[in-house]
N, C-alpha and C positions, 0 to 999 in steps of 0.2 A: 144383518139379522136384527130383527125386534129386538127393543129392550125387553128384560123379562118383567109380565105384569104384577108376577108371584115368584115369592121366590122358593127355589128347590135348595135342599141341602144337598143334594147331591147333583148341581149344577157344573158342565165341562166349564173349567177355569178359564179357561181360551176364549170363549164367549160369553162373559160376564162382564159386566159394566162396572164403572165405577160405583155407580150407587148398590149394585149387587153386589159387590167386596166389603164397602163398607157396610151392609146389614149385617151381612154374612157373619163378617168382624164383631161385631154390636150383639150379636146374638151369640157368637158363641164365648165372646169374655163372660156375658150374664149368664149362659149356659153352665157354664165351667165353672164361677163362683158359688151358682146357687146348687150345680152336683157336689161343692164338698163338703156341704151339709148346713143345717142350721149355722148361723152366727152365733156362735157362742166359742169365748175362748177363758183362760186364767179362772176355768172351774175349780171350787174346794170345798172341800169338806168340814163340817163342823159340827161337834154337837154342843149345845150350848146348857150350862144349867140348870137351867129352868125347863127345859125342855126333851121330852121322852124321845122324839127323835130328831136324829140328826138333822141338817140341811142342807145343798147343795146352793153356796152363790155363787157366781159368776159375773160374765160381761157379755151382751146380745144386742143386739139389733140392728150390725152393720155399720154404716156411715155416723146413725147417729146413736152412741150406744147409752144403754141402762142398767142400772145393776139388774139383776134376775137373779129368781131364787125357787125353790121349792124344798119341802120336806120331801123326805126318803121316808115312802110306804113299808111298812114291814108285811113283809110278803111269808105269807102261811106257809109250811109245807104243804105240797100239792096245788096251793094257790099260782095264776100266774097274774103279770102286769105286763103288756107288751113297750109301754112309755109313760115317761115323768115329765110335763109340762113344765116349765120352768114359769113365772111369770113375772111381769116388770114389780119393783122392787123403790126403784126409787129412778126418775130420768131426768135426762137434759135441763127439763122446763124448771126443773124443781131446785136446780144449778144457777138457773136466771144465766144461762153460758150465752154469752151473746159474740162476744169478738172471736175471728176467727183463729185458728190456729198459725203462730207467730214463724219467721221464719227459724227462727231458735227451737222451734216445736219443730217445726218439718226437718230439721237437720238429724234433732234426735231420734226421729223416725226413722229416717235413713240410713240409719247407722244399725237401728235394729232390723233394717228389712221388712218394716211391718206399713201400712197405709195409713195415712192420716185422716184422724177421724173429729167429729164434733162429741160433743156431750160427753160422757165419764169415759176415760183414758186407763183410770187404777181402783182399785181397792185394798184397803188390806186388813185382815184382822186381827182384833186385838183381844187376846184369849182373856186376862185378867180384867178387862173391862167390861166386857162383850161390846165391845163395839167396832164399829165400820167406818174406816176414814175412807170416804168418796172422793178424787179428784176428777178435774176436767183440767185441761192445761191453763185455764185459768180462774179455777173457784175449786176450795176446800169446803168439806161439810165432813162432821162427826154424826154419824147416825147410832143413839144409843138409850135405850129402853123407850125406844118409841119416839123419842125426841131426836128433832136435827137441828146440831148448833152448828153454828158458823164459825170457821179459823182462819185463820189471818184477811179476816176483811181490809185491813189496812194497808194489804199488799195490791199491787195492781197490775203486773208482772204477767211476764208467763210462769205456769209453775211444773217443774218436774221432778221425779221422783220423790213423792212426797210419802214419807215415812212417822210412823207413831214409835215416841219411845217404849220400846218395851216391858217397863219400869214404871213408868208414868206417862198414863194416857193424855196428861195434860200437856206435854210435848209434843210438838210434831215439826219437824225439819222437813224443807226442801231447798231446791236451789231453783236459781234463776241469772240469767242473764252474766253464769260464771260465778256468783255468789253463795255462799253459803246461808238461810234465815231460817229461824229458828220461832214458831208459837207457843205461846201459851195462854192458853184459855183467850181467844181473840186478840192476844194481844202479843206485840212485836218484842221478843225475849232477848234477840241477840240476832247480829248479823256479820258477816266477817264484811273488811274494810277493802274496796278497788284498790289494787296495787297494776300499775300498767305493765301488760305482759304477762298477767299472774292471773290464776286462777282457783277458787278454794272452793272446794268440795264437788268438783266436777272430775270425770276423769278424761283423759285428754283423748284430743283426735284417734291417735294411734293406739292409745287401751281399748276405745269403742270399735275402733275398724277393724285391728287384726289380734288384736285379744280377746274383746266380746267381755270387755268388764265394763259394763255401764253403771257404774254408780261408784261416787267419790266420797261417801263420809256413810259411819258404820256406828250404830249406836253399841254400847256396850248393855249386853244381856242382862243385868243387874240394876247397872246403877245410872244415874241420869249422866251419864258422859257420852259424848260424840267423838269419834276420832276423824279426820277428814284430811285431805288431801291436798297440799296445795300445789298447784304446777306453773313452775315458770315457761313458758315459751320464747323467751326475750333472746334466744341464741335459734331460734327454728329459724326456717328460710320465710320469707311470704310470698305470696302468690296470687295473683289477680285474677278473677272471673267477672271479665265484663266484655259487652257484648258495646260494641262499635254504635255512636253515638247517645250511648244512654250514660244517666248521670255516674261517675266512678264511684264504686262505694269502696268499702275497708276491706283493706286484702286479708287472705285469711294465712293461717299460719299451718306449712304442710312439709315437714319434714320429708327431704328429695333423699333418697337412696345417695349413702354416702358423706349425707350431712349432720349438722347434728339435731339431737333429741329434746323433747323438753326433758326439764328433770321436774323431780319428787319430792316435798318435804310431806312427814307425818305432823299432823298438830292435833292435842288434847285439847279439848274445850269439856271441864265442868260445870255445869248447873246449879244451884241452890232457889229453888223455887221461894224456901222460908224467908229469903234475906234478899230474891232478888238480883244474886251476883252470880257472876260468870268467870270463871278461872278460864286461860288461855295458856296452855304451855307448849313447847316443842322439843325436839330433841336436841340437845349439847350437839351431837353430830349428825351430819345429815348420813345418810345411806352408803353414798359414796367411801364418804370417809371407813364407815366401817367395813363395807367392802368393796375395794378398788374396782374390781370384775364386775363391777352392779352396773345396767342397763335399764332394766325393764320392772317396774311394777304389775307384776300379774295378776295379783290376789289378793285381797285384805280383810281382814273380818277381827274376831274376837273367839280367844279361845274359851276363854270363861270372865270372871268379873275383874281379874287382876291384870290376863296376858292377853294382847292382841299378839296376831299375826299377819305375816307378809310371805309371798313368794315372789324371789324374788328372780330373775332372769339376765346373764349377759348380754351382749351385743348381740353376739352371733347366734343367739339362743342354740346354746348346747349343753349349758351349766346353768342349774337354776337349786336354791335351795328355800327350803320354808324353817322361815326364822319366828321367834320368841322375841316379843317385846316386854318386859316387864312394863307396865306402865308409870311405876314411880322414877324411870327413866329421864319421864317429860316433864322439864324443869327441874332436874339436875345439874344446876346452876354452877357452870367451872370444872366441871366433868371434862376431861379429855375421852377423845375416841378410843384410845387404848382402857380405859378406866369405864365407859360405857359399855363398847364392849367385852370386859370382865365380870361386870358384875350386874348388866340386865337385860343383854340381848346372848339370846343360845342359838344355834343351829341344831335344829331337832332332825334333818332330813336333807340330804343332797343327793342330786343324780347328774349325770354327765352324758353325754351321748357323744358318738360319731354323724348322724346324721344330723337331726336337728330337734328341738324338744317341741314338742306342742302341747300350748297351753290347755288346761283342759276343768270343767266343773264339778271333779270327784275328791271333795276329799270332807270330810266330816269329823270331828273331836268328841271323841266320848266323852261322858263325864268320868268321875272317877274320884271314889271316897277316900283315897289314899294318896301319896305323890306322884302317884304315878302320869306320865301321858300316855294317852292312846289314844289313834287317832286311823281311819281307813281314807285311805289315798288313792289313785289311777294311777299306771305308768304303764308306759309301752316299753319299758324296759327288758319284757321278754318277748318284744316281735309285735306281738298283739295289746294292746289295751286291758289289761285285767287290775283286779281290785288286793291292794294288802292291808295287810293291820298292822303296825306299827306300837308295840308298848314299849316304852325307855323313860328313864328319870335322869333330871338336868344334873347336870356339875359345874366348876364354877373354876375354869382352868384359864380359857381368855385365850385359846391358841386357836391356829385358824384348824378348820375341819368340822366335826360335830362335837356338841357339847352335852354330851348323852350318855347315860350309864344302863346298864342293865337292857340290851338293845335285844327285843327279842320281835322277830316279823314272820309274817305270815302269809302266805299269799290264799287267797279268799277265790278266786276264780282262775280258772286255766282253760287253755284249748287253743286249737284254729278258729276262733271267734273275737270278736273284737265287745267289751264294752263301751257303749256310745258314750265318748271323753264329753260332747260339748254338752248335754244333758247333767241334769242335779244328781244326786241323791236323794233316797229317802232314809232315816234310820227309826226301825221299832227297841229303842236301847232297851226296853221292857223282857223282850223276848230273846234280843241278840239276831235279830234281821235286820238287814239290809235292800232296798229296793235300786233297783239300776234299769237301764236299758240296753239295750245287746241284742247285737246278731247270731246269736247264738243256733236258731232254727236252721237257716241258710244267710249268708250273704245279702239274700235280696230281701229278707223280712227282717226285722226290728221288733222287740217282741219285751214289757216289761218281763222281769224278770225277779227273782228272791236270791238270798244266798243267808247260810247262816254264818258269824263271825267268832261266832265261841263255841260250836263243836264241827269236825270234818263233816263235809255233805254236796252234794251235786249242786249247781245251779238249778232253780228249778223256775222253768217259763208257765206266767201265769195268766197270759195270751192267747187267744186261739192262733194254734201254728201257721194258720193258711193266712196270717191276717197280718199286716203292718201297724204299727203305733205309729200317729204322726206326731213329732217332734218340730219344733217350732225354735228358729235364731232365738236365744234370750229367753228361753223357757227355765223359769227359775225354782219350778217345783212339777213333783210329779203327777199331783192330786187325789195322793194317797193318805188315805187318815187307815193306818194302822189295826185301831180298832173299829173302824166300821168296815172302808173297801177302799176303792178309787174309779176312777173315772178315767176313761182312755177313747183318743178317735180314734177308730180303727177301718181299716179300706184292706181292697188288692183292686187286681188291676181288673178283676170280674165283678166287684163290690163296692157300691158307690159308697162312700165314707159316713159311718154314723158311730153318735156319740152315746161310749154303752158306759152302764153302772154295774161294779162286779164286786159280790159282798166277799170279802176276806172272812172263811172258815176256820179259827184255831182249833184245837184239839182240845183245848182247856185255856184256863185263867191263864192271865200274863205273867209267865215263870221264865224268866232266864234258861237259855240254851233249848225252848221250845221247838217242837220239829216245824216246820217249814210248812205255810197255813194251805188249804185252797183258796183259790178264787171260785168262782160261782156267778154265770152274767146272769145279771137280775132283768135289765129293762135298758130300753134304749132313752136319752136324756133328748130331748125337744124344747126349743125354743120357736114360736113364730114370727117369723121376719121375711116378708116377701122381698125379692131382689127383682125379681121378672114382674114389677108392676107398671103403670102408666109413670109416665111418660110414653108411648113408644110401643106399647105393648101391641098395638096392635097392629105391626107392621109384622109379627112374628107369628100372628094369629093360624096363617095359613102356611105350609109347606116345612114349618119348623117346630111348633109348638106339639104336636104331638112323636117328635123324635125316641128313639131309645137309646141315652148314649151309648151305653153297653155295647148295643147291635153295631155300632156305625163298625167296627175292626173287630178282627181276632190280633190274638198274639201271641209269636214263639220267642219264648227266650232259649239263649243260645248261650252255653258252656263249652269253652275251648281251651285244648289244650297247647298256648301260647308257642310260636316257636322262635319267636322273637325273647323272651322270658323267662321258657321251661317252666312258666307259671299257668293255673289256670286263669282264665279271662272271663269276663261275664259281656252278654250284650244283649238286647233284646229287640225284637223287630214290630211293628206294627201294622199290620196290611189291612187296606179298606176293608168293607165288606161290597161295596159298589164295582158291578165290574171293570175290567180294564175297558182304556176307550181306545189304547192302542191295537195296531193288527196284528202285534203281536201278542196279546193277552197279556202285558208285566204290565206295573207301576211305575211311575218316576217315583225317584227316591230322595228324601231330605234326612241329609244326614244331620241329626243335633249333634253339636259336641259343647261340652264343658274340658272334660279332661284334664283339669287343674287340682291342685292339690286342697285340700280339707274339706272336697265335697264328693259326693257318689251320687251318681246319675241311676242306675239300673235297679231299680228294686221293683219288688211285686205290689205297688201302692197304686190307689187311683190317682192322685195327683203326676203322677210317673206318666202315664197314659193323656191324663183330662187337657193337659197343657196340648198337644196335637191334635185336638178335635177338630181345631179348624182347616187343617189338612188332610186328613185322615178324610172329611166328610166332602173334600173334591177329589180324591183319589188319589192321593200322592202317598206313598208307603214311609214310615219314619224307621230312621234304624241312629241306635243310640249304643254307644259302647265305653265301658269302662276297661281302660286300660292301668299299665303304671303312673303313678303318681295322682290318681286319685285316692278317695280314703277308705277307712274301716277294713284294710284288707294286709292292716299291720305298717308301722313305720317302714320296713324294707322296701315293702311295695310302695310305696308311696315317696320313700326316699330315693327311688332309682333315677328320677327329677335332678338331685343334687348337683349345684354348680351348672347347669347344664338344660334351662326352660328351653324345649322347644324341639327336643330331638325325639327323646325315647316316645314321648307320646304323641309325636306326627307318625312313626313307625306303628306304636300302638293302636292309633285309629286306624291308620290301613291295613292292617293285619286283620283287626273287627270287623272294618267294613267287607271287605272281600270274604273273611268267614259266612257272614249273611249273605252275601252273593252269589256263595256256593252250595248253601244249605237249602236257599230259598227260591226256587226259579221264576217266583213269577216278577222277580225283582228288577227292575230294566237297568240293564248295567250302564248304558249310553245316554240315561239322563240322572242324573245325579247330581245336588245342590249339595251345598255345607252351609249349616246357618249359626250363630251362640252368641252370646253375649259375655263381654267381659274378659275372662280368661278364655271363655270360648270364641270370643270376637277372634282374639288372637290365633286363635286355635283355625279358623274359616279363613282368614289370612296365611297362614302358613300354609295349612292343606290346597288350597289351591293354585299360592306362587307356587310351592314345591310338585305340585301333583295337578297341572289343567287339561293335563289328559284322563283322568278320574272324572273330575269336577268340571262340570258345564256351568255354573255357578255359585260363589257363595257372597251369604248377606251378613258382614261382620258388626256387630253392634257395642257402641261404649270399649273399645278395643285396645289393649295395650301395644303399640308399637315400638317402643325403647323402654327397655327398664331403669335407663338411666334416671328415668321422669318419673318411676312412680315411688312408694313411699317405702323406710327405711326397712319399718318392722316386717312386712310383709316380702319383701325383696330379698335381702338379707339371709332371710331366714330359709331361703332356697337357693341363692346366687351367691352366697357372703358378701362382704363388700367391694366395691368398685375393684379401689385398688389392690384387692387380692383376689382377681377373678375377672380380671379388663378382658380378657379373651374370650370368655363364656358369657358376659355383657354383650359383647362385641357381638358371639354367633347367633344370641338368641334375639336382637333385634330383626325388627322386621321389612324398616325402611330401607337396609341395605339390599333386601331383593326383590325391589320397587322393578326392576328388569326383567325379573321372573313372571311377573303378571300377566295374562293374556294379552293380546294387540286387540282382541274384539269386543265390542261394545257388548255390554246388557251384561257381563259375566262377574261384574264386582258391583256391591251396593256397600255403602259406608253410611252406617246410622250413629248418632251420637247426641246427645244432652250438652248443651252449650254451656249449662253452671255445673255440670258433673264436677262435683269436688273430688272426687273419688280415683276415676280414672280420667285425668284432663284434659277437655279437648286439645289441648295442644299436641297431645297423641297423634288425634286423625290432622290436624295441623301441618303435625311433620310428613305424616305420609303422604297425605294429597298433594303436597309441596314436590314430594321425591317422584309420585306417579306424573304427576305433571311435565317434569324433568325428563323422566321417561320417557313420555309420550305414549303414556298407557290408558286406555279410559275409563272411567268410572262414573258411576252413578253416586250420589250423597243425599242422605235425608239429617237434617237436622231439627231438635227441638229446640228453640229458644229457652223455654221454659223447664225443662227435664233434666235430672239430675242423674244420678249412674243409673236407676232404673227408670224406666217411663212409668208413671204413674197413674196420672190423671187418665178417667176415662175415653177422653175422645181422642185420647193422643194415641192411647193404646190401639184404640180401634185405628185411626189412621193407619197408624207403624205396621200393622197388620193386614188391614186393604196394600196398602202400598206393598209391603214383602210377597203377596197374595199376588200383585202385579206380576211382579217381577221376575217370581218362578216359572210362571203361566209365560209370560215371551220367551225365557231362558228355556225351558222347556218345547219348543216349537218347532 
């Protein structure tokens, strides 16, 4: 058959070229980016002094970003405003950013899930100054009363998480390259000193990968001190990622299940701007010391101007508590641990589990004019994720347990619902509200929410119910300002995603124990940033550019009641809208799976849907299922995993899939793919050694095959360790049913990142070794350049024409 001259979106797969796969591919990655809405992310709210109304700035323009900004119109009664422009503010050029983002940048992006970008990376504001510290990962600017000064021109670094003391604007910390440096007014204030193995003010591999604490030094709220982090790695395993004949570089350091950790110190660094100096102290005892059971640093911040805090975690994360640090602690010179801990570290809060504890971003410290603490917290202590208030006042006894008098708690939220743990908080301590995220509506929607913390009252969703909040890895605020409104993306799976503005309604002035405000959507927020331009564009001009994604599928979701679980199950299905090209009228079917724990797959979002468009618009039906040991559907559920990766949720998924197959008849039971990445790799490995009479093929990508190889905290914290759990190690690898594979060619694809730090090639290493042995065949796509996820545009498009291959023969 001809090459095609144009290309159709709804072209049969089976006669498409290579260069029709890769358009296809090309068009629907920038399809799919530019349906999730303007580029605009880490929007806030502000209203500034001098100024009648508020502001909204942010961060826009894709690849190469700007600040952006706009005033917030005060919109009449009866008046309407359908959008708020946002407009560039201050960009790239104005950076002088010219080197590209270092590989120390692209790790830290990897680590948040997010894509590396040029021109400004952060902003943040600084309420007592009014000003704006702009970074790029390599150039600081203060922008403030109209003026842009320059900070730390003297550095030449990559720069990350660059932070303004709170206390004094003329401060501003970041780190680099493992170090901790410190500005003042242009000029280099302080830096902590290379120790080999050590690291100060950064948080280590295993805090950013499977805790999602990215940031290692915390200024104190008041006064010009920094607390920060130091970690030694000098007892981790190392580990090489290099690629055959190219020059060796420095292995990196990656704690192997079973091995050991780095560890923790806290250190003080004082300021004195008048004089110049810098006080550095630490603790007489390290963590350990004070307590034995200590693993994991979770959490760290400052309660107020005197107490930092810590949460801190065992090995096996089951037991975690949030401590009190007095600060006059650091450099209590001859202090023993029993005499530190008496007289300036407290336990205000411990919890313990049977499953296992997940770390989570709710917890908030009131202030409080008395000695009292109070402070609201997360715990899935009752099944579900809900929020408590905690008031108790310290005592000074030194025995292990809490050091807490007057313990009076509260629990703030309740139900079959889950508050979303990895999301912030907001708090209006003015009124006695609370802001959260929560599934509260259904399971499948996420929906900001209110609660009041000082008189009894419902949750109240401040959301449209039909509508999902998108949440984002490392989303560190919710971009609520209290007394104005907030700002939220919001989609389903019938609603391409936009960015609304929703004024917050009180009843009255800000009065303690206030009823519970409305929301009110005022206008949707716009920024312009074309993603579908030249280059290229006009390869798209004909057969694609006037598409409606919408149109390309409908979708049923589908509620079961489990019989594997006695639990209900969510899944949902996608069906073309193109008709079938078989003579049976079905679809072939690509089953996505994830199915691992601290994520959920099935929600009513566009993002949920948009990822399969390039499927969906050749005809192939998607069906996606959440089983046990995925999240937000309570620890139990999600703890039914324990000890035990790789059973309950192969059962899981075939229980889902076949629910769909029976619900759905146009569904073709006789071709069916499995495809996922990651823990889903894993997941398309199992499903089809265990089950290739289901599966006509799956395409496993970045795939864990032994857990013996991957990393402690993560592993652990669902297997325990090795040697108390060698048997359930032992079942849930996957090399050992290298035998189970098909004999027929085209029915296994193996994709993988050859620097993947993450999950290590030597994953697919082992298996292609054991299928080899076998005598099993396989297909492999490797990226030399790609790391856990593929990123780079053309790579994406390839791994995508190529997967597009390979269903279309597997299918035949």
């Amino acid at each position: 058959m001809a090459p095609h001259s144009v290309v159709s979106f709804d072209m049969d797969p089976s006669e498409m070229t290579w260069d029709d796969r890769i358009r296809h591919s090309k068009f629907f990655r920038l399809a799919v980016k530019k349906s999730y809405g303007d580029s605009m992310s880490s929007l806030q709210i502000v209203q500034m002094k001098d100024s009648t109304r508020p502001v909204i700035f942010g961060l826009g323009g894709g690849d190469q970003q700007s600040i952006i900004s706009s005033e917030i119109p005060d919109i009449q009664p009866g008046s309407f405003i359908s959008e708020v422009w946002l407009k560039p503010l201050f960009g790239p050029e104005q950076l002088n950013e010219q080197a590209a983002p270092s590989a120390e940048a692209q790790l830290f992006c990897e680590r948040m899930r997010s894509h590396v970008v040029s021109g400004l990376t952060g902003f943040s504001w600084h309420p007592g100054s009014e000003s704006l510290l702009l970074s790029s990962f390599n150039r600081l600017k203060m922008l403030s009363n109209g003026q842009c000064n320059p900070i730390a021109e003297w550095f030449s670094g990559t720069i990350l998480n660059a932070t303004v003391c709170p206390s004094d604007a003329d401060f501003v910390a970041f780190c680099s390259g493992g170090q901790l440096f410190i500005d003042c007014r242009n000029t280099q204030f302080y830096s902590t000193k290379p120790v080999k193995d050590h690291t100060h003010g950064v948080a280590s591999f295993i805090a950013q990968e499977e805790l999602e604490r990215f940031e290692g030094f915390w200024w104190n709220p008041v006064t010009t001190e920094v607390l920060y982090e130091e970690v030694d790695e000098s007892q981790v395993a190392q580990l090489s990622f290099e690629i055959p004949g190219k020059r060796v570089g420095d292995p990196m350091r990656y704690p192997v299940t079973g091995s050991s950790n780095p560890t923790s110190k806290l250190k003080l660094i004082s300021l004195d701007k008048s004089t110049s100096s810098v006080v550095e102290r630490g603790l007489p005892a390290t963590l350990e010391e004070l307590f034995p059971w200590y693993e994991y640093l979770v959490r760290v911040g400052w309660m107020n101007a005197d107490f930092c805090y810590s949460i801190i975690m065992n090995r096996k994360q089951t037991r975690q508590a949030l401590i009190l640090i007095d600060k006059r602690a650091f450099g209590a010179t001859g202090a023993t641990p029993e005499q530190i801990r008496n007289q300036f570290v407290f336990v205000i809060y411990e919890e313990q589990s049977d499953i296992w504890l997940n770390s989570n971003n709710l917890l908030h410290f009131l202030s409080s004019p008395t000695s009292e603490i109070r402070f609201i917290y997360g715990s899935e202590k009752s099944d579900f994720c809900h929020l408590y208030l905690q008031t108790c006042q310290l005592k000074n006894n030194g025995r292990s347990g809490l050091d807490i008098v007057d313990l009076r708690e509260i629990q703030l939220t309740s139900g079959d619902w889950p508050v979303i743990k990895e999301a912030p908080m907001s708090v209006d301590e003015s009124r006695g509200h609370t802001y959260f995220l929560a599934n509260k509506v259904s399971p499948l929607i996420t929906s900001l929410c209110v609660a009041s913390y000082t008189v009894a009252s419902d949750t109240k969703i401040l959301t449209h119910p039909d509508l999902c909040y998108r949440q984002e890895r490392g989303q560190f605020n919710l971009n609520v300002n209290p007394e104005i409104g907030f700002v939220a993306w919001m989609s389903s799976i019938s609603q391409l995603p936009e960015c609304r503005f929703y004024k917050l309604v009180h009843s009255g002035p800000p009065v303690y124990n206030s009823p519970l405000p409305e929301a009110v959507f005022q206008f949707r927020v716009r920024f312009h940033a074309s993603i579908m331009s030249s280059p290229g564009k006009e390869a798209f001009e004909e057969g694609y550019m006037n598409i409606s994604l919408k149109d390309c599928f409908r979708t049923e979701f589908i509620e079961y009641k489990s019989v594997e679980s006695d639990l209900v199950h969510n899944a949902v299905v996608f069906i073309p809208t193109v008709k079938p090209r078989s003579i049976t009228g079905t679809y072939p079917v690509i089953h996505h799976v994830y199915a691992g724990p601290s994520v959920q797959q099935v929600r009513n979002s566009w993002p949920t849907a948009a990822q399969f468009l390039r499927y969906l618009t050749l005809g192939y039906a998607v069906v996606v299922v959440d089983g046990r040991g995925s999240a937000n559907r309570g620890v139990k559920f999600e703890g039914a995993i324990k000890n035990n990766l790789g059973t309950v949720e192969v059962r899981d998924q075939i229980e889902g899939l076949q629910e769909c197959l029976t619900r759905i008849p146009c569904l073709d039971r006789t071709r069916i793919a499995v495809t996922g990445w990651s823990y889903g790799g894993y997941m398309s490995l199992l499903l089809l050694s265990n089950h290739p009479d289901i599966y006509k093929a799956a395409c496993a990508g970045g795939a864990v095959s032994d857990w013996n190889l991957y990393d402690t905290c993560y592993t652990e914290r669902y297997m325990d360790l090795p040697k108390d759990n060698p048997l359930g190690y032992k079942a849930a690898g996957v090399v050992k049913l290298a035998h189970k594979f098909p004999n027929e060619e085209g029915r296994l694809l193996i994709v993988h990142g050859l620097i993947d730090e993450n999950v290590h090639f030597h994953h697919t290493e082992q298996l292609i070794n054991a299928l080899i042995a076998a005598g099993k065949p396989f297909e492999q796509l490797i990226f030399p350049s790609e790391r856990h996820g593929v990123r780079q545009g053309s790579a994406i498009e390839f791994f995508h024409a190529s997967q597009l291959s390979f269903f279309a023969k597997a299918f035949k």
